[in-house]
C-alpha positions in Angstrom: -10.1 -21.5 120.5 -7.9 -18.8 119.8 -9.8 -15.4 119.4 -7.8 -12.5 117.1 -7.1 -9.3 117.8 -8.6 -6.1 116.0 -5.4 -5.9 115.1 -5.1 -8.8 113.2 -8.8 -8.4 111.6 -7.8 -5.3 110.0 -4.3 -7.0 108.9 -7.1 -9.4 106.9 -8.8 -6.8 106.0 -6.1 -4.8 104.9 -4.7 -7.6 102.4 -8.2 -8.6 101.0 -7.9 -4.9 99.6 -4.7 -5.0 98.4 -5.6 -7.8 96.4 -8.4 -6.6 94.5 -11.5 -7.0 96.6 -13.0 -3.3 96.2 -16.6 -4.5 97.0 -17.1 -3.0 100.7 -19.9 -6.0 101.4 -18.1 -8.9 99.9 -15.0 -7.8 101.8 -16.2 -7.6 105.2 -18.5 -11.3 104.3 -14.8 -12.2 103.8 -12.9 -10.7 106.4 -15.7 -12.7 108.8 -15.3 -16.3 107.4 -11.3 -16.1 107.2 -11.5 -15.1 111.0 -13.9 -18.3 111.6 -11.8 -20.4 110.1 -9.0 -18.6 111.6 -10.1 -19.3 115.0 -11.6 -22.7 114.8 -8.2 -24.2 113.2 -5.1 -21.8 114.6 -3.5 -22.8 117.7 -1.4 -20.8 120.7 1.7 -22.1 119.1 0.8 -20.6 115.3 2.5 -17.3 114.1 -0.4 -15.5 112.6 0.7 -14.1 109.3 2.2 -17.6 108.4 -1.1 -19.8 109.3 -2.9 -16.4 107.5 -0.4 -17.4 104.5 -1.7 -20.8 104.5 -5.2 -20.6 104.8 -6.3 -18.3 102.2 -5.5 -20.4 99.3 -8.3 -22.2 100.2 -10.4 -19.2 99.2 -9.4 -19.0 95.4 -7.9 -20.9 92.4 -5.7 -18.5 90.7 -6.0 -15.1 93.0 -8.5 -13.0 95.6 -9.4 -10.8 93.2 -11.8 -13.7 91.0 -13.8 -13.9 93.9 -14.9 -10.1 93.3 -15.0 -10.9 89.2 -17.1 -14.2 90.2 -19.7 -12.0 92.5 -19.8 -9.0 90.1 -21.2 -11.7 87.3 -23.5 -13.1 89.5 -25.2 -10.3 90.8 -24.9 -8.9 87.1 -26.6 -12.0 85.9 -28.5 -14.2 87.8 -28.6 -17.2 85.9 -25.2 -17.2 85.5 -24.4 -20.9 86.5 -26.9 -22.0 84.3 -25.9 -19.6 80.9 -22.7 -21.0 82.0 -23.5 -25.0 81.7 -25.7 -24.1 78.7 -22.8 -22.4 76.7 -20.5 -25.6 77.7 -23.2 -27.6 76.7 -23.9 -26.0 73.1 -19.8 -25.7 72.4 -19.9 -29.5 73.0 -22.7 -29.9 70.6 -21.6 -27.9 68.1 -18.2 -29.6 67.9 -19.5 -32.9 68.1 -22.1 -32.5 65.8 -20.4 -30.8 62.8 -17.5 -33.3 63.4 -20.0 -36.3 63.0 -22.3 -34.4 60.1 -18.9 -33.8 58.2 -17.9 -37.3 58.2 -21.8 -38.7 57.4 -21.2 -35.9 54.3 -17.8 -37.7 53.1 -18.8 -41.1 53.5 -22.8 -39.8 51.9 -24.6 -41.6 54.7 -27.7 -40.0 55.3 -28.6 -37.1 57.8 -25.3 -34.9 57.1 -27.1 -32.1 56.3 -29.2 -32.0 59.4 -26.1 -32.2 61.8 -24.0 -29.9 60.0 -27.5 -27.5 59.4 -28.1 -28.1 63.2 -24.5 -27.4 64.5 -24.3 -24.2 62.4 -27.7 -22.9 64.2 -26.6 -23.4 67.7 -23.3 -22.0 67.2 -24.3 -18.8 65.8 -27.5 -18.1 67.7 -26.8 -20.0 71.4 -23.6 -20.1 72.0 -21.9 -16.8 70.3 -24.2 -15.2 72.2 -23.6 -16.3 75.6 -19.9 -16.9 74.9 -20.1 -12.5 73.9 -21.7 -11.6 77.0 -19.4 -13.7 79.2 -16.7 -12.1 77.7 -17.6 -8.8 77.6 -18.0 -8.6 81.2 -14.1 -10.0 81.6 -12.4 -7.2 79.9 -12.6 -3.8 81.2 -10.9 -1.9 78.4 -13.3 -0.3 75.3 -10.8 -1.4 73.0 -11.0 -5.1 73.9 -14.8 -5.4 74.4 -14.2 -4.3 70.7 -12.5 -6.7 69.6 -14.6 -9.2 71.3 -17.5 -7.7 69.2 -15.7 -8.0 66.0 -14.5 -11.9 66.9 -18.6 -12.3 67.4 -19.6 -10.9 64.6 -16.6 -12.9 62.3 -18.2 -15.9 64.2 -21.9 -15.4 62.9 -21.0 -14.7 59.5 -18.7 -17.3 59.1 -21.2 -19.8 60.3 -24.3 -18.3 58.4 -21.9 -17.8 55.4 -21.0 -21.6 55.5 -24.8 -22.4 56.1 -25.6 -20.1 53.4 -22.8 -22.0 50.9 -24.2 -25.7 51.5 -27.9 -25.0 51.4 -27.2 -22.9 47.9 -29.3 -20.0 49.3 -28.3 -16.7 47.3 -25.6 -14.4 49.0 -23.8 -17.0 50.1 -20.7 -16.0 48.7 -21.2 -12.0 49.7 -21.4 -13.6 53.6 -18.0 -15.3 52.9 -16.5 -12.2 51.6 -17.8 -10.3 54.0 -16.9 -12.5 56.9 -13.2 -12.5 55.6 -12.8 -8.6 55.1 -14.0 -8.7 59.3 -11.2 -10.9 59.7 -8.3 -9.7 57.8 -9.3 -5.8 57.7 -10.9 -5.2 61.0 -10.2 -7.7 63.5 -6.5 -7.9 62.7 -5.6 -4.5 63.1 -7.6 -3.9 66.0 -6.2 -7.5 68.0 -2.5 -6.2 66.8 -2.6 -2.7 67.3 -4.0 -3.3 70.6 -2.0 -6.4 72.2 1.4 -5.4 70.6 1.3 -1.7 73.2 0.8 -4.3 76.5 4.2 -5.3 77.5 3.0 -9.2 78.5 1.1 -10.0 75.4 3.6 -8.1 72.9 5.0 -11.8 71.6 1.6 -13.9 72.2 -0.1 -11.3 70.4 2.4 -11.0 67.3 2.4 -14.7 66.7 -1.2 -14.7 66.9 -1.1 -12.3 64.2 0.4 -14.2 61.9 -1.3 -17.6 62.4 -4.8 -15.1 61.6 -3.1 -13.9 58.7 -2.4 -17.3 57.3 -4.9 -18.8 58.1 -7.8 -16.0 56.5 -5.1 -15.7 53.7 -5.8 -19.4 53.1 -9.7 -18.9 53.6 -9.2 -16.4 50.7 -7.4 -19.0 48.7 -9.7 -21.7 49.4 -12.7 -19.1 47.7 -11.0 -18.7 44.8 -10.1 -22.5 44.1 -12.3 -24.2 41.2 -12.0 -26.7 39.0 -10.2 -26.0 35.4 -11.6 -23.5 33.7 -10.6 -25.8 30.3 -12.2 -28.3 32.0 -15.8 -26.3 32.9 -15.5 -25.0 29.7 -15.2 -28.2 27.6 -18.2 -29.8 29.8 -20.5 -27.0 29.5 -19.4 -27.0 25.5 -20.1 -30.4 25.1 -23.7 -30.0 27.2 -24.8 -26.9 24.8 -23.6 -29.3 21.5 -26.1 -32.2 23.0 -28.8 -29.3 23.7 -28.3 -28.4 19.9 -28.0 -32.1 19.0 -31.6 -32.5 20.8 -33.2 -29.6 19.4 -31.6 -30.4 15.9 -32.9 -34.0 15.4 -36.5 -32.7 17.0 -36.7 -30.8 14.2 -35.9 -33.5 12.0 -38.5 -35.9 12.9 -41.3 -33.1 13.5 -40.4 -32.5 9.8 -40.6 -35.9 8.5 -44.6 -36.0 7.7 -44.4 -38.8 5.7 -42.7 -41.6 8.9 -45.0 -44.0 10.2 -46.1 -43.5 13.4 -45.5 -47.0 15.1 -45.2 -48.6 18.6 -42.0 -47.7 18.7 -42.2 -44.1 17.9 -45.0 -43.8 20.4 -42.9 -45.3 23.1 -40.2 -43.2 22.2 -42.6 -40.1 22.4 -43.6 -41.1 25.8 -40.1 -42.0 27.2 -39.2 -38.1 26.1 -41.7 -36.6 27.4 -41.3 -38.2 30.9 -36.9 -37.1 30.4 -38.5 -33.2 29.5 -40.7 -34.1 33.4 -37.9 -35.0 35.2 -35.4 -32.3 34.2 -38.2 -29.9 34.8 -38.6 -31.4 38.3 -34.8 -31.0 38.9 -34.8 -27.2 37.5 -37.7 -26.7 39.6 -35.8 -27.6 42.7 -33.2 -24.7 42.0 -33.7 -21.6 44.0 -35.9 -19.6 42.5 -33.3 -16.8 40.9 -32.0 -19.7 38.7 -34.9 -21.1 37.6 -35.8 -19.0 34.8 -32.3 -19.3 33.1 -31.7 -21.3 30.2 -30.3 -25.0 30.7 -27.0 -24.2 29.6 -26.2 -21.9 32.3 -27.7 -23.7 34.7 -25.2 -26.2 33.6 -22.4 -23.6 34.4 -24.0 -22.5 37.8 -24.0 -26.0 39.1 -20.9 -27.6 37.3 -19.7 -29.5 40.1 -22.7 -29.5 42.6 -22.9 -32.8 43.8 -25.9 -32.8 46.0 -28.3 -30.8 44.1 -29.9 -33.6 41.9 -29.7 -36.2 44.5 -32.4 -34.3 46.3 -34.9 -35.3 43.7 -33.7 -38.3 41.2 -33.2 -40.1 45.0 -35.2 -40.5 48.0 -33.8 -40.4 51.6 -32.8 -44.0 51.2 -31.1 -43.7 48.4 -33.4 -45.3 46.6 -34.1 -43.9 42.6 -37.4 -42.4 42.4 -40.4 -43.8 40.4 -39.8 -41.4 37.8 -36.1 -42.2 37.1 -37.0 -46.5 37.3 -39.9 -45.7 34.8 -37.5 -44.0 32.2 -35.2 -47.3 32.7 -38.2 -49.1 32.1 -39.2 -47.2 28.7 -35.6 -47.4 27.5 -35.8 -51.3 28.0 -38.9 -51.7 26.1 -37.7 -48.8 23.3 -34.8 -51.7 22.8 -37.2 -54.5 22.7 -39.2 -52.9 20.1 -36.4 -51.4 18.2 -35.1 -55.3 17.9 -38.3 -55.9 16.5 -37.9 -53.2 13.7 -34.1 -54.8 13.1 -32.3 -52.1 14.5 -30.0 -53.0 17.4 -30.6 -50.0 20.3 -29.6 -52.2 23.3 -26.3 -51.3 22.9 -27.0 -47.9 22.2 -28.8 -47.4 26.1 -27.3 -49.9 28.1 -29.3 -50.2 30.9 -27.4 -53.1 32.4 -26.5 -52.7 36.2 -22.6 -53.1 36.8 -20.1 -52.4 39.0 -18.9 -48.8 40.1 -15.7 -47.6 39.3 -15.3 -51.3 37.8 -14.6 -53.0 40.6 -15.9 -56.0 40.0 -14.8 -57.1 44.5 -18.0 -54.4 45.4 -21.5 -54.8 45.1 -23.7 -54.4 41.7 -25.6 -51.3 41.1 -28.2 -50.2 39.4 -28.3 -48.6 36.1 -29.7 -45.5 38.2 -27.2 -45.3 40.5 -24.3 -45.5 37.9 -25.5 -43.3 36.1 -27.3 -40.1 38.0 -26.2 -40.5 41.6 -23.3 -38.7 43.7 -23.0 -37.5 39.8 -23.1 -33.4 39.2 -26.0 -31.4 38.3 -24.8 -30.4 34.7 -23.9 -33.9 33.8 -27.0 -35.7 35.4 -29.0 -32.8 32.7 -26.5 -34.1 29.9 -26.9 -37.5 30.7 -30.5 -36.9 30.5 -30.4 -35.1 27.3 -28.0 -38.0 25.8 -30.9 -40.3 26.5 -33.1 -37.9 24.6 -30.9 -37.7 22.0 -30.8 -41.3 21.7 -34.5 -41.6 21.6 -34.3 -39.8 18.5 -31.5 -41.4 16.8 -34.0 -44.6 17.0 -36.9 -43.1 15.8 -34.8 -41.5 12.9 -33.5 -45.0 12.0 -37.1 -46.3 11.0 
């Protein structure tokens, strides 16, 4: 067993300072366990520097001086291990679980939202926050623990602005606008004016720079894309003529004093009234700001909202409710009946189940399911007002 001189010992020590290990306790704890190993493993023949050489990679995995950055964040936080895995851990579910909700939401299986509402919430409030403090504690300059505020803050309104945007909440669209301006106005500057003065990150940080640009300018883009405006237009035309329609041939019949009341007008009576339930049911399940506007803006508002309405014409099995069977059940016997008075209203409903898209390879569906699901919000009201429309046509035939 080789035993080393002081001279030696204060070479180690001497070079653990050098490279970065400032902490007086850490480096002596140090200094002690490289002579250990030192004199356990070195023998009479070994030059000392070049064993010394040799041995102290054993102590690190990039330099010295992480051992002091590792021991600084341990004693700053002492669960550190564990906010560690748990950070890992939420990244892992966050990824995973967006990925998967994302795919259930294209291919409408059930549970999308709860993965994609689920993934949002632990990214923003679990792992932003540990990922921020971890960070913070890495950088040294003011100017970069700025920047890793500003990244944070892009991070929680870009997740609360997309949670916001899916669940229709109000403000949605201020939170993506926001979250944007962060990116392009404040965080740009500040990560280019910053990166492009260091010498090493001049070129990393310039082409960073640009893929941020083009990327928020295409975020920017991407909120400004909608469907025609001739096309919104002519569908929320033709959903205010059928409103007019309605109200029109209401007036009509309510006029008419002198028509029978029949069967048939009672069941056509009772199969409106249960159309004016279910439209209030699907108004009602709005957020609250819109539910005190008239029908045709609603229509507007939701022209292409896909999900809204199958929150309430379809149950989590996507199965029609009773409500929306009962109407196909009324518009059956409204054609019976109608037969019976020698005019011919089976065409006029068709409540037949068929084939989607025509393709007569997949499996039938349901008259309810053709008609009102996976279908916007605007044209599941007009389809419900063509009905009522309908309805009236009948009665106005007797």
């Amino acid at each position: 067993m080789i035993v080393l001189s002081e001279k030696q010992v204060q070479f180690i020590h001497d070079d653990l300072l050098r490279n970065g290990i400032e902490m007086e306790d850490l480096r002596m704890s140090l200094v002690d366990h490289i002579c250990c190993v030192l004199e356990n493993e070195m023998t009479e023949d070994d030059q000392f520097e070049e064993f010394y050489t040799r041995i102290i990679p054993r102590f690190y995995h990039r330099n010295l001086e992480e051992i002091q950055e590792e021991t600084k964040l341990v004693l700053t936080f002492k669960n550190y291990y564990a906010m560690k895995n748990v950070m890992i851990r939420s990244g892992a579910f966050t990824a995973i679980c967006f990925t998967a909700g994302t795919l259930f939401k294209l291919m409408h299986w059930p549970g999308a939202g709860v993965l994609i509402i689920a993934s949002i919430l632990v990214f923003c409030f679990l792992f932003l926050p540990i990922l921020f403090l971890f960070k913070t504690r890495e950088v040294d300059l003011r100017s970069q623990k700025t920047i890793v505020a500003v990244a944070t803050i892009f991070g929680f309104l870009f997740g609360m602005s997309t949670l916001f945007k899916l669940m229709h909440w109000p403000y949605a669209n201020v939170l993506w606008l926001s979250c944007l301006g962060i990116l392009l106005l404040v965080f740009l500057p500040l990560y280019f004016f910053t990166g492009i003065r260091i010498k090493e990150t001049k070129v990393n940080t310039i082409i960073s720079s640009i893929l941020i640009l083009v990327a928020g300018g295409m975020l920017f883009a991407l909120t400004a894309l909608r469907n025609s405006k001739w096309s919104d237009e002519t569908q929320s035309l033709s959903n205010e003529r059928v409103l007019a329609t309605v109200s029109f041939a209401g007036e009509l019949t309510s006029a008419d004093s002198t028509l029978k009341v029949t069967l048939l007008t009672n069941k056509c009576n009772e199969v409106c009234t249960q159309i004016d339930a279910l439209k209030k049911a699907l108004i009602q399940s709005l957020p609250k700001e819109h539910r005190g506007l008239s029908e045709a803006k609603i229509c507007r508002i939701y022209a292409s909202d896909l999900n809204q309405s199958d929150k309430v014409l379809f149950t989590n099995a996507q199965q029609p409710v009773k409500e929306l069977i009962a109407i196909k059940k009324g518009l059956n016997e409204i054609s019976i009946l109608a037969k019976e008075a020698k005019v011919d209203a089976e065409k006029l409903f068709n409540t037949a189940d068929g084939y989607r898209f025509n393709d007569k390879t997949g499996p039938i569906e349901p008259w309810e399911t053709l008609n009102f699901m996976y279908t916007s919000f605007s044209m599941v009201l007009q389809n419900l007002n063509m009905l009522k429309l309908q309805i009236k046509l009948v009665e106005l035939a007797l």
